[in-house]
Biopython code that builds the backbone (N, CA, C, O; Angstrom):
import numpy as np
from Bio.PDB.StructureBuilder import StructureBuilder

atoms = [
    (1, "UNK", "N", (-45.187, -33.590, -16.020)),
    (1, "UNK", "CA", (-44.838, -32.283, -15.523)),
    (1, "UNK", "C", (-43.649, -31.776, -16.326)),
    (1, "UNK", "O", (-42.635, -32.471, -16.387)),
    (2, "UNK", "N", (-43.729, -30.431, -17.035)),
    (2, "UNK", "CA", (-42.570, -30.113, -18.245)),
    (2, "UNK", "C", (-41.827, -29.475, -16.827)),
    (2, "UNK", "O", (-42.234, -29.013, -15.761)),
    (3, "UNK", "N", (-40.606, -29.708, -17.411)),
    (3, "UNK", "CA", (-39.631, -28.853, -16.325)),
    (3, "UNK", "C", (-38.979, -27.336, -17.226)),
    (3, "UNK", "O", (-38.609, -27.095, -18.375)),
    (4, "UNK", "N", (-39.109, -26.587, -15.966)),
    (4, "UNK", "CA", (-38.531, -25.075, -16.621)),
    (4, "UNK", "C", (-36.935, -25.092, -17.009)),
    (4, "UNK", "O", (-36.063, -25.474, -16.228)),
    (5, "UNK", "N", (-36.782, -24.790, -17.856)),
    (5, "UNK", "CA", (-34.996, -24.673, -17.558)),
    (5, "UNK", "C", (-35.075, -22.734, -16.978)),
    (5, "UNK", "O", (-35.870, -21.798, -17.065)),
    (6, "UNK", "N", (-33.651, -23.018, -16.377)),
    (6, "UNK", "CA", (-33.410, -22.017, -15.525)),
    (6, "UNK", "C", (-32.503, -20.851, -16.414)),
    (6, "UNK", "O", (-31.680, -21.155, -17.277)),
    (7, "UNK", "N", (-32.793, -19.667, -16.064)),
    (7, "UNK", "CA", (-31.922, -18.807, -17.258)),
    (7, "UNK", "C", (-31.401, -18.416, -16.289)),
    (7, "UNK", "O", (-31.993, -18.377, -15.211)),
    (8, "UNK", "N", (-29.791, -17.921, -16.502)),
    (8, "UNK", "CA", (-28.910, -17.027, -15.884)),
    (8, "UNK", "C", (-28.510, -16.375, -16.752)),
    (8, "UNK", "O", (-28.048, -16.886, -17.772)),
    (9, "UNK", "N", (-28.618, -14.618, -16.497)),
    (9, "UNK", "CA", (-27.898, -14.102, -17.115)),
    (9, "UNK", "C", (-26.445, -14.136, -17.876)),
    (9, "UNK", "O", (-25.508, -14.770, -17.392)),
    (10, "UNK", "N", (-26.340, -13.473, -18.992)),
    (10, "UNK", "CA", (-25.056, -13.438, -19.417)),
    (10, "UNK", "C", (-24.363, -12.212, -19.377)),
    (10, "UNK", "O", (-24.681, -11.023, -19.401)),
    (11, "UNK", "N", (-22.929, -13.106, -19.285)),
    (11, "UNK", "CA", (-21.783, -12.061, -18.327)),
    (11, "UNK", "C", (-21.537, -10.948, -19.940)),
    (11, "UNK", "O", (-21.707, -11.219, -21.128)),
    (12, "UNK", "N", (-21.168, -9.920, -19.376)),
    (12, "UNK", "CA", (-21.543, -8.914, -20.171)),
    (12, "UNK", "C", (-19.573, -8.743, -20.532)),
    (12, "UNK", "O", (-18.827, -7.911, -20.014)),
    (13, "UNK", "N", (-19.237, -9.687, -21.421)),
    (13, "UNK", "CA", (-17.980, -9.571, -21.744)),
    (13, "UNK", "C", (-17.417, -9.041, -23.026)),
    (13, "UNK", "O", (-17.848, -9.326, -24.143)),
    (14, "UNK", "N", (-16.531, -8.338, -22.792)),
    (14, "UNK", "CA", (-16.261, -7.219, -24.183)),
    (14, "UNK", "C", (-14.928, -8.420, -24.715)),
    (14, "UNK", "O", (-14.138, -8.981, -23.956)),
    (15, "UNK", "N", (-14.990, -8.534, -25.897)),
    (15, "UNK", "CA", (-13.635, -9.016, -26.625)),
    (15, "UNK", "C", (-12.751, -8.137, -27.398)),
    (15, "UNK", "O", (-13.096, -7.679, -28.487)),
    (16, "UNK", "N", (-11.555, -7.880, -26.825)),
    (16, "UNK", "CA", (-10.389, -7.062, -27.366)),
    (16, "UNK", "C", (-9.514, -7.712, -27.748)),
    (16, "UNK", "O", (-9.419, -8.851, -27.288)),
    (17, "UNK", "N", (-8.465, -7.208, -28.807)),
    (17, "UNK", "CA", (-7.387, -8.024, -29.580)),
    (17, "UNK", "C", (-6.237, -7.459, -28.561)),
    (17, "UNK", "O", (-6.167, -6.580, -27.702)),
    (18, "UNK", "N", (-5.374, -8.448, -29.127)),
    (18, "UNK", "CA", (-4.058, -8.464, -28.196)),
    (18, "UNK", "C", (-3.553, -6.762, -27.792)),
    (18, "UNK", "O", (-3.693, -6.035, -26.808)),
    (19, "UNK", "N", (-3.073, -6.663, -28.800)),
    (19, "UNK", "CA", (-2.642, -4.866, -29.118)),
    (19, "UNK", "C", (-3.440, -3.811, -28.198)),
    (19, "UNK", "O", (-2.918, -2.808, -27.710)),
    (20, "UNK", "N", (-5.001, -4.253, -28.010)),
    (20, "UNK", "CA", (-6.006, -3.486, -27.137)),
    (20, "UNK", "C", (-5.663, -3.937, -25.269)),
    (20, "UNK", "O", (-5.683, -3.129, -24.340)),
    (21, "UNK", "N", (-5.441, -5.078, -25.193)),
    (21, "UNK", "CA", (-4.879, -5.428, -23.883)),
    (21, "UNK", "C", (-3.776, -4.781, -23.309)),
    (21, "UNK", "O", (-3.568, -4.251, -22.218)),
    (22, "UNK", "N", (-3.027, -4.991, -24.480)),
    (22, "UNK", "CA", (-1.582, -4.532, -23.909)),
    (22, "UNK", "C", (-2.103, -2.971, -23.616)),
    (22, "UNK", "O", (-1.428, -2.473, -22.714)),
    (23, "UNK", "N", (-2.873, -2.288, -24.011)),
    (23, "UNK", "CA", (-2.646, -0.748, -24.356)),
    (23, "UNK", "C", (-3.481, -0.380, -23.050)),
    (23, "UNK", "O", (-3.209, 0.557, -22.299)),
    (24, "UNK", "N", (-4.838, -1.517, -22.861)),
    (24, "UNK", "CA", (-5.058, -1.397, -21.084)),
    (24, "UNK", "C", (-4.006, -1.566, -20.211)),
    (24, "UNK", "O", (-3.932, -0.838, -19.221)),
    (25, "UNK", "N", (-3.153, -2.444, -20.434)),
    (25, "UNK", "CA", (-2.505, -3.155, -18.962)),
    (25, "UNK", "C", (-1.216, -1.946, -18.879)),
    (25, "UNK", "O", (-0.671, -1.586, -17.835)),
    (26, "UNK", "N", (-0.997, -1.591, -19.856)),
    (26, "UNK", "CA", (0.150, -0.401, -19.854)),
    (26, "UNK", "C", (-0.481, 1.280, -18.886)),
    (26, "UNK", "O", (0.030, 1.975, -18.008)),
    (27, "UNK", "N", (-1.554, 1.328, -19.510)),
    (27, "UNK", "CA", (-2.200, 2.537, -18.995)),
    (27, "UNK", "C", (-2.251, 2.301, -17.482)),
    (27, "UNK", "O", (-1.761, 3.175, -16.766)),
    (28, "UNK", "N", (-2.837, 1.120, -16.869)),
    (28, "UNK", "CA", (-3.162, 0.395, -15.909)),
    (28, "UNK", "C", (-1.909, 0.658, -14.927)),
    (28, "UNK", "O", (-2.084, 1.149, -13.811)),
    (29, "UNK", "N", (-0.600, 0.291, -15.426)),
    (29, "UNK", "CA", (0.624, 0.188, -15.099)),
    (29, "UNK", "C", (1.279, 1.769, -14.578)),
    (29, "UNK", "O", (1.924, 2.145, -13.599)),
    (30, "UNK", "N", (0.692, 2.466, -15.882)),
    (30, "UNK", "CA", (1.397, 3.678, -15.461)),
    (30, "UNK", "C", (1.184, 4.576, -14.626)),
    (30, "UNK", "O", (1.923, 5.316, -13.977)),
    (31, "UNK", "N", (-0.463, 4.374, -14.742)),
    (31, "UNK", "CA", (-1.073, 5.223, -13.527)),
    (31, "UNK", "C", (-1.411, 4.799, -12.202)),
    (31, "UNK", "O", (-2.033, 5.510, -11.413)),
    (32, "UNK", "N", (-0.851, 3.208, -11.863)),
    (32, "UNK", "CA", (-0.432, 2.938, -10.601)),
    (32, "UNK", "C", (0.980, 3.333, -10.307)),
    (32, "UNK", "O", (1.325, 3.510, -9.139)),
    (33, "UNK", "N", (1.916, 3.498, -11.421)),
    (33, "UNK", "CA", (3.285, 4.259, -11.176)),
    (33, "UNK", "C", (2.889, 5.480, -10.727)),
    (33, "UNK", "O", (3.216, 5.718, -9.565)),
    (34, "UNK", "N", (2.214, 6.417, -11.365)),
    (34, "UNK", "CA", (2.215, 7.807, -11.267)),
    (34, "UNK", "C", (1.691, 7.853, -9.240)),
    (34, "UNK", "O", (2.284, 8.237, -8.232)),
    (35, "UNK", "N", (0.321, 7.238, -9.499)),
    (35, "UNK", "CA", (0.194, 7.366, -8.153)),
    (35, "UNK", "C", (1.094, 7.310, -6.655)),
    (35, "UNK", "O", (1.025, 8.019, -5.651)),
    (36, "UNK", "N", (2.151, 5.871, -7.082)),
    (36, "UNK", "CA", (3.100, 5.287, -6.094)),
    (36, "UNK", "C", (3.987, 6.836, -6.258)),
    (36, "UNK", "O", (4.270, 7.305, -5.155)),
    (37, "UNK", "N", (4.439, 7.647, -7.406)),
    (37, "UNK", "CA", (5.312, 8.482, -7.101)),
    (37, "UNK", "C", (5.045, 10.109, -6.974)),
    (37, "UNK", "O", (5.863, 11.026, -7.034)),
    (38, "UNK", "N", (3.586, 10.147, -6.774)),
    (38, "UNK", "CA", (2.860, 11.525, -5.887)),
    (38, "UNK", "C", (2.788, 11.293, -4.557)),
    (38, "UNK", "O", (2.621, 12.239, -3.787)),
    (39, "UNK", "N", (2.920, 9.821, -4.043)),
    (39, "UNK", "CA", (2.384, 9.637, -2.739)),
    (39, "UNK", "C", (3.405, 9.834, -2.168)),
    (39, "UNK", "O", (3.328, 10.114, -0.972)),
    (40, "UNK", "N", (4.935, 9.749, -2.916)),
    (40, "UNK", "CA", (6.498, 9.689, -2.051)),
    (40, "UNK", "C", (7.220, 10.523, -2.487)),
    (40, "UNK", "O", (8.401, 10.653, -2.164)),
    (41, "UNK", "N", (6.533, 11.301, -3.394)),
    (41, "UNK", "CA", (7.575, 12.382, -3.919)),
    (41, "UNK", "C", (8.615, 13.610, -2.771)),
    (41, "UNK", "O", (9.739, 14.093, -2.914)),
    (42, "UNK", "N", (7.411, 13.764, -1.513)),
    (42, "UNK", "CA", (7.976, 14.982, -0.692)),
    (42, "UNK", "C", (8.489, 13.766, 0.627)),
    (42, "UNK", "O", (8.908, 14.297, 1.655)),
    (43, "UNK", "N", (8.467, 12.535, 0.607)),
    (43, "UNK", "CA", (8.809, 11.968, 1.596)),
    (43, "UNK", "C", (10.198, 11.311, 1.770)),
    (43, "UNK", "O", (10.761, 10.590, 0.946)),
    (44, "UNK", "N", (10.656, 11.691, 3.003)),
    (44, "UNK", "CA", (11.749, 11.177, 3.054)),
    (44, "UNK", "C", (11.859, 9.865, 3.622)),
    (44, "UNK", "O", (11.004, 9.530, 4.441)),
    (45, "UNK", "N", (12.809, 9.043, 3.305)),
    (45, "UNK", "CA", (12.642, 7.254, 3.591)),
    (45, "UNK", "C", (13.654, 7.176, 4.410)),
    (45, "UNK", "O", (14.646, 7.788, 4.015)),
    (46, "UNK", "N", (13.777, 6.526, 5.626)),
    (46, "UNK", "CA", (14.476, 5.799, 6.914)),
    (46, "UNK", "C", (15.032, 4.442, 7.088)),
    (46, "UNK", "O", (14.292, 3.535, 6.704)),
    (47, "UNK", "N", (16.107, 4.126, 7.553)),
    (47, "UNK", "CA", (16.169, 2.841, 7.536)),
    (47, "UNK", "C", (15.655, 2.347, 8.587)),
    (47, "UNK", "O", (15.244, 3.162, 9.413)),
    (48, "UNK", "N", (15.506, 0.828, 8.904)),
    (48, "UNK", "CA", (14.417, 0.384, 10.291)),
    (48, "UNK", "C", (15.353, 0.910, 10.935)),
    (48, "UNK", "O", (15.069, 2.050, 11.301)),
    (49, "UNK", "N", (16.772, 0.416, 11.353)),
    (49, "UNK", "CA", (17.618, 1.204, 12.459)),
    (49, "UNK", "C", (17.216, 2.211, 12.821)),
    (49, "UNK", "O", (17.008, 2.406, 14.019)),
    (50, "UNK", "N", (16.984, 3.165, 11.861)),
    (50, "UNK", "CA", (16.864, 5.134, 12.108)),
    (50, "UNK", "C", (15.577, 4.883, 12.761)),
    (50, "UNK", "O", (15.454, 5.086, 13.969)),
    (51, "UNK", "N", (14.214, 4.278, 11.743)),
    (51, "UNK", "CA", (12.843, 4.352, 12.795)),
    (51, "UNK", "C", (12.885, 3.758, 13.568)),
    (51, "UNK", "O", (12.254, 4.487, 14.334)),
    (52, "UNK", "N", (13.113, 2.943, 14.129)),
    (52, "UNK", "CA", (13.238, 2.213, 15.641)),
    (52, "UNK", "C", (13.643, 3.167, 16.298)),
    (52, "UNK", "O", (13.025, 3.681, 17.230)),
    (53, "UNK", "N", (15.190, 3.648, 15.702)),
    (53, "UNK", "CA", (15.528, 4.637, 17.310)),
    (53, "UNK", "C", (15.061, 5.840, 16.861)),
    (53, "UNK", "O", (15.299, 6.510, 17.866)),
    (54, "UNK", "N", (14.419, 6.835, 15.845)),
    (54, "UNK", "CA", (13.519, 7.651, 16.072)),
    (54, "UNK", "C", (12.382, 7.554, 16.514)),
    (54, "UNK", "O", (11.825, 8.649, 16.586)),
    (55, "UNK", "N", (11.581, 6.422, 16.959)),
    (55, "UNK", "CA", (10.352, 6.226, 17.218)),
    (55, "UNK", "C", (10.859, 4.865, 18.640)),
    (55, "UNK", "O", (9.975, 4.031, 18.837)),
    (56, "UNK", "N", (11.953, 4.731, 19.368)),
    (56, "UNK", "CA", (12.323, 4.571, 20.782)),
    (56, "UNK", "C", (11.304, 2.929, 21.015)),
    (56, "UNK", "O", (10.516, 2.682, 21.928)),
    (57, "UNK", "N", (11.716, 1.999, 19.781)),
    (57, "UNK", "CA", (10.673, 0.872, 19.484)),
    (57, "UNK", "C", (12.208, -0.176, 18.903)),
    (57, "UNK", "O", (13.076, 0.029, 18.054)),
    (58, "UNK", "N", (12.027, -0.928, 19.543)),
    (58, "UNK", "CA", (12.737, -2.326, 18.782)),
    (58, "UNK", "C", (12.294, -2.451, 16.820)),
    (58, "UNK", "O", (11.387, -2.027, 16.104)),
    (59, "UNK", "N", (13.000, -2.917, 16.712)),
    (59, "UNK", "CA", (12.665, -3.397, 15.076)),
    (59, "UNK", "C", (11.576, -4.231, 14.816)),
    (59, "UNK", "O", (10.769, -4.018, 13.911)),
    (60, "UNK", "N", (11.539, -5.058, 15.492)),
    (60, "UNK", "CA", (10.762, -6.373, 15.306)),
    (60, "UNK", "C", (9.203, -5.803, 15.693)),
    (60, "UNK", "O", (8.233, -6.548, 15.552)),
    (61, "UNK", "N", (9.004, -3.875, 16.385)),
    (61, "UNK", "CA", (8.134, -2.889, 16.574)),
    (61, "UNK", "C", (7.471, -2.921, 15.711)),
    (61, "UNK", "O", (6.258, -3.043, 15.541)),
    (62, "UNK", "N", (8.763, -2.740, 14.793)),
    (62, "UNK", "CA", (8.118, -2.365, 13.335)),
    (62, "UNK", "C", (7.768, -3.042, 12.070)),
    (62, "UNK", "O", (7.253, -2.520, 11.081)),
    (63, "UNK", "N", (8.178, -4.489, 12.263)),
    (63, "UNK", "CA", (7.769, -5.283, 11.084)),
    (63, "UNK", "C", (6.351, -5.722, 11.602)),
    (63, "UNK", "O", (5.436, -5.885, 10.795)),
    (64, "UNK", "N", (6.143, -5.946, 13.173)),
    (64, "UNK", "CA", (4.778, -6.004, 13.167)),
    (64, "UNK", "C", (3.982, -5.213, 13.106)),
    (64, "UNK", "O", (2.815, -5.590, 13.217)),
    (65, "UNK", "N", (4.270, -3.754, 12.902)),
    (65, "UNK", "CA", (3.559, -2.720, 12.872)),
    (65, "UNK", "C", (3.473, -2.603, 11.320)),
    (65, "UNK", "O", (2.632, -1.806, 10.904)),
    (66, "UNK", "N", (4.024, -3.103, 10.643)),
    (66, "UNK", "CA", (3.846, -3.441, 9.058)),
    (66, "UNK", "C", (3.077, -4.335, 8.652)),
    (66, "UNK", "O", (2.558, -4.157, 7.550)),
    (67, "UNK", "N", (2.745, -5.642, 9.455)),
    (67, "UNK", "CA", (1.964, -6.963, 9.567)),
    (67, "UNK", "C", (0.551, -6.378, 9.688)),
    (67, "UNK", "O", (-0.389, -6.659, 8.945)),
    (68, "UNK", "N", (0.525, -5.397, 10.882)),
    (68, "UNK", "CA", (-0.660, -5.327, 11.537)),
    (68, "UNK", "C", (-1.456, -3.655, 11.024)),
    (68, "UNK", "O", (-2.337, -3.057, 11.640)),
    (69, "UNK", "N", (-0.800, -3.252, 9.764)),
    (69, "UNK", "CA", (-0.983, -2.020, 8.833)),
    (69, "UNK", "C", (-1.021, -0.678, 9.826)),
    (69, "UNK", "O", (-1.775, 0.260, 9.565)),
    (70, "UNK", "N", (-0.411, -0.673, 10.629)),
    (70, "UNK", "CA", (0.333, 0.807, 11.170)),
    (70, "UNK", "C", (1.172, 1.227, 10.391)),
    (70, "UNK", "O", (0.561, 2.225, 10.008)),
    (71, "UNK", "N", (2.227, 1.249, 9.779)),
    (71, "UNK", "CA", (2.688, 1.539, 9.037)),
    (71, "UNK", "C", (2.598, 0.504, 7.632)),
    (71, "UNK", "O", (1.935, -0.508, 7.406)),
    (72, "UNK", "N", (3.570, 1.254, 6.845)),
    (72, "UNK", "CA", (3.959, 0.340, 5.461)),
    (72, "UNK", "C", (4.732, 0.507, 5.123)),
    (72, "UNK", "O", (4.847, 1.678, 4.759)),
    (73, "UNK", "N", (6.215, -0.573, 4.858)),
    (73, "UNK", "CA", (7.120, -0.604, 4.552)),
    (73, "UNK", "C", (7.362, -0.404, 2.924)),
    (73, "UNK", "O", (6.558, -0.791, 2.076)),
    (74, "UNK", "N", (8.437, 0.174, 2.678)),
    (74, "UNK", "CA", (9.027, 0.769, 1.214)),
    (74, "UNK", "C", (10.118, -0.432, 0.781)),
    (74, "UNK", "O", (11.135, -0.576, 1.459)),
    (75, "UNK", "N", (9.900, -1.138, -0.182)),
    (75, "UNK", "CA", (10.533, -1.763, -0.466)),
    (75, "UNK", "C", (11.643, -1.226, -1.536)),
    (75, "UNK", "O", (11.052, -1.141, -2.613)),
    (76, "UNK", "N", (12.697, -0.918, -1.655)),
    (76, "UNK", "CA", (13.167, 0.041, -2.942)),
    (76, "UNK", "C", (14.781, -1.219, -3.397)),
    (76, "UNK", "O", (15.881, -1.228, -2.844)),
    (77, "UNK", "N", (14.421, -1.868, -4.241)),
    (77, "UNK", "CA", (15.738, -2.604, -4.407)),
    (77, "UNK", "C", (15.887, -3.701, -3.479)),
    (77, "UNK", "O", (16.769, -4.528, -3.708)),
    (78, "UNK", "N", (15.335, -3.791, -2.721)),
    (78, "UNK", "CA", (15.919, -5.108, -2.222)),
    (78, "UNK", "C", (16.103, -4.635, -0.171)),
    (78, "UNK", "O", (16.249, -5.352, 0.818)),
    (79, "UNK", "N", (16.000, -3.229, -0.339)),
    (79, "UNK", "CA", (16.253, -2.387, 0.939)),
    (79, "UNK", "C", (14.612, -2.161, 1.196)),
    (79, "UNK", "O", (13.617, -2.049, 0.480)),
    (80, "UNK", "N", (14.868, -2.158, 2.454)),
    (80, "UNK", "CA", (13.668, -1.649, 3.317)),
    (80, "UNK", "C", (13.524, -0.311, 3.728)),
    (80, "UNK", "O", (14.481, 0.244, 4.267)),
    (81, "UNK", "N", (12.546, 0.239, 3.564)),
    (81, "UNK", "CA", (12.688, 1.812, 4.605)),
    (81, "UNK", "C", (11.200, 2.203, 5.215)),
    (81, "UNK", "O", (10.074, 1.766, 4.976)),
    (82, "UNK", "N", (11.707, 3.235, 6.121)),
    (82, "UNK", "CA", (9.675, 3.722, 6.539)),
    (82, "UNK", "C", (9.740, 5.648, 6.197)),
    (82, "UNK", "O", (10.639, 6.462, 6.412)),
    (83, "UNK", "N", (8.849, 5.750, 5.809)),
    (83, "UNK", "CA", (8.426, 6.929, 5.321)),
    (83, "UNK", "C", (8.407, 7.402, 6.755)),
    (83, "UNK", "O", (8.006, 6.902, 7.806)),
    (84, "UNK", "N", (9.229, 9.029, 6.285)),
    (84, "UNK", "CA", (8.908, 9.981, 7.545)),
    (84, "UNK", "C", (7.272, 10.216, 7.902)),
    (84, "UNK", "O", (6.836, 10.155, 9.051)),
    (85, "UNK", "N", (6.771, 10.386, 7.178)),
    (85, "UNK", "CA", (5.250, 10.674, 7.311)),
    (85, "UNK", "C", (4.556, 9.792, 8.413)),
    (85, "UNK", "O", (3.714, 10.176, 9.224)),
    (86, "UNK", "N", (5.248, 8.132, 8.229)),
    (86, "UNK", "CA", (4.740, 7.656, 9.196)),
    (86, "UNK", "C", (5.103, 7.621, 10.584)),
    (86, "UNK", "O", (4.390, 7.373, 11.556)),
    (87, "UNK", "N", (6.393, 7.924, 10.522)),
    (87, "UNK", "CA", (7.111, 7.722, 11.632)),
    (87, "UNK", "C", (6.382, 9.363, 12.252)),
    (87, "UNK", "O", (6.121, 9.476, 13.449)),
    (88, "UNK", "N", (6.182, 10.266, 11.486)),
    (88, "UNK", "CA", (5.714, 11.344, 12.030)),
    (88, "UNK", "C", (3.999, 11.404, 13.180)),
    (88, "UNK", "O", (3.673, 11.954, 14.232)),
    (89, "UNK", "N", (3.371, 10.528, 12.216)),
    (89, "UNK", "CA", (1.918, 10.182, 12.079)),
    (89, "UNK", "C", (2.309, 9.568, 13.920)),
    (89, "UNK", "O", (1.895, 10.190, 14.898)),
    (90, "UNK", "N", (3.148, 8.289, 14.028)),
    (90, "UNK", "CA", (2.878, 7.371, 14.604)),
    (90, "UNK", "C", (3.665, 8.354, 16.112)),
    (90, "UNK", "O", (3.147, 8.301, 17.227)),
    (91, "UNK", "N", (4.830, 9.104, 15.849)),
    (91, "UNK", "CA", (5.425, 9.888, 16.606)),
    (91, "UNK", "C", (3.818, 10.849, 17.302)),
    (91, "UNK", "O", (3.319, 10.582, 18.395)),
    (92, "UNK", "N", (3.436, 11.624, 16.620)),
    (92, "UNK", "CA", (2.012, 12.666, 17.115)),
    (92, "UNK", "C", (0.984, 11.664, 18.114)),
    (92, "UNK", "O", (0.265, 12.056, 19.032)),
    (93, "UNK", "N", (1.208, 9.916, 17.501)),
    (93, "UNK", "CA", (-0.663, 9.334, 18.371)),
    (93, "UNK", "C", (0.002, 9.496, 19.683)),
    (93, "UNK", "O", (-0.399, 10.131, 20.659)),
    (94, "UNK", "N", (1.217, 8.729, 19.520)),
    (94, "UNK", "CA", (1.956, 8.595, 20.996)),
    (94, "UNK", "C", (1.829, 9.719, 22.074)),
    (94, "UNK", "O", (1.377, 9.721, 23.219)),
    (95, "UNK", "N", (2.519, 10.874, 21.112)),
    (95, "UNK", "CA", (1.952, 11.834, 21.936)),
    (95, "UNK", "C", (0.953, 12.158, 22.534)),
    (95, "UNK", "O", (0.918, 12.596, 23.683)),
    (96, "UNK", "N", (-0.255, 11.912, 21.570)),
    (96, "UNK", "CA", (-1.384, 12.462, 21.753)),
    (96, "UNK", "C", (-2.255, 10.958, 23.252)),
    (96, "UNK", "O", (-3.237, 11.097, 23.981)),
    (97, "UNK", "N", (-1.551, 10.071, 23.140)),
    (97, "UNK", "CA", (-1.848, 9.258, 24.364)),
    (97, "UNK", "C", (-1.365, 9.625, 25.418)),
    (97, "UNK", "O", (-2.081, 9.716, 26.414)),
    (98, "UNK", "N", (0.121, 9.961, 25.459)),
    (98, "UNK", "CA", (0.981, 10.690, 26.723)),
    (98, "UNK", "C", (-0.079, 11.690, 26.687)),
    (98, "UNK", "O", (-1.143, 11.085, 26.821)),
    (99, "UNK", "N", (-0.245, 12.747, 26.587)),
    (99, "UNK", "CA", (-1.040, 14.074, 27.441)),
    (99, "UNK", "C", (-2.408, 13.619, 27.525)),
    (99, "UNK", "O", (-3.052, 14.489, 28.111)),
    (100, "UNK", "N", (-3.360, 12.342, 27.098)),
    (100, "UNK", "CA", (-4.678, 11.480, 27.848)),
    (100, "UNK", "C", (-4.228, 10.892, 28.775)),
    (100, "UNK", "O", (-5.231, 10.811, 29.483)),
    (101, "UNK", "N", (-3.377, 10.366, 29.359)),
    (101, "UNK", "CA", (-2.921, 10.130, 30.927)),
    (101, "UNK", "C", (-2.867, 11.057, 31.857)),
    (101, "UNK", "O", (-2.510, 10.766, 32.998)),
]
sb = StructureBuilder()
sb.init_structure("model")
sb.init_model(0)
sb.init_chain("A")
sb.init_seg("    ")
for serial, (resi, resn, name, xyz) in enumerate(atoms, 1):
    if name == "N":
        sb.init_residue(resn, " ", resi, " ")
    sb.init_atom(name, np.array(xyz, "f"), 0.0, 1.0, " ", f" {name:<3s}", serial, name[0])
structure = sb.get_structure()
């Protein structure tokens, strides 16, 4: 009994020289910069102190509300902050639960 050998396709891989990598991973780089700084350009950043007591929540509110992707924390230097947007976002559901009671 002849045995079949089995074909698997081949991976459809392009080979680029160093100089061509770098010139992806840069492009790659910049236009995840550009994006990170359209998304925060009109936003103003809080410290947890300020969102906790603008949003009437302990701190520890809010790192699990960072854990559990309600919000997302701004890391800038070594400092933490929360975007007004969210604190705005998260300020409106609340509301919008107070007047469903």
């Amino acid at each position: 009994m002849a045995e079949q050998a089995i074909q698997t396709p081949t991976p459809n891989i392009a080979l680029i020289n160093l100089d061509e990598l770098r010139l992806v991973i840069n492009e790659m780089v910049n236009s995840c910069i550009e994006k990170y700084i359209e998304k925060n350009k009109e936003d103003n950043l809080f410290t947890i102190d300020k969102a906790a007591e603008m949003l009437g929540v302990d701190k520890s509110t809010l790192h699990r509300w960072d854990k559990e992707g309600t919000l997302e924390k701004v890391h800038i230097g070594g400092k933490v902050r929360i975007r007004e947007s969210d604190i705005k976002r998260l300020l409106g559901q609340r509301k919008n639960k107070a007047l469903e009671q």
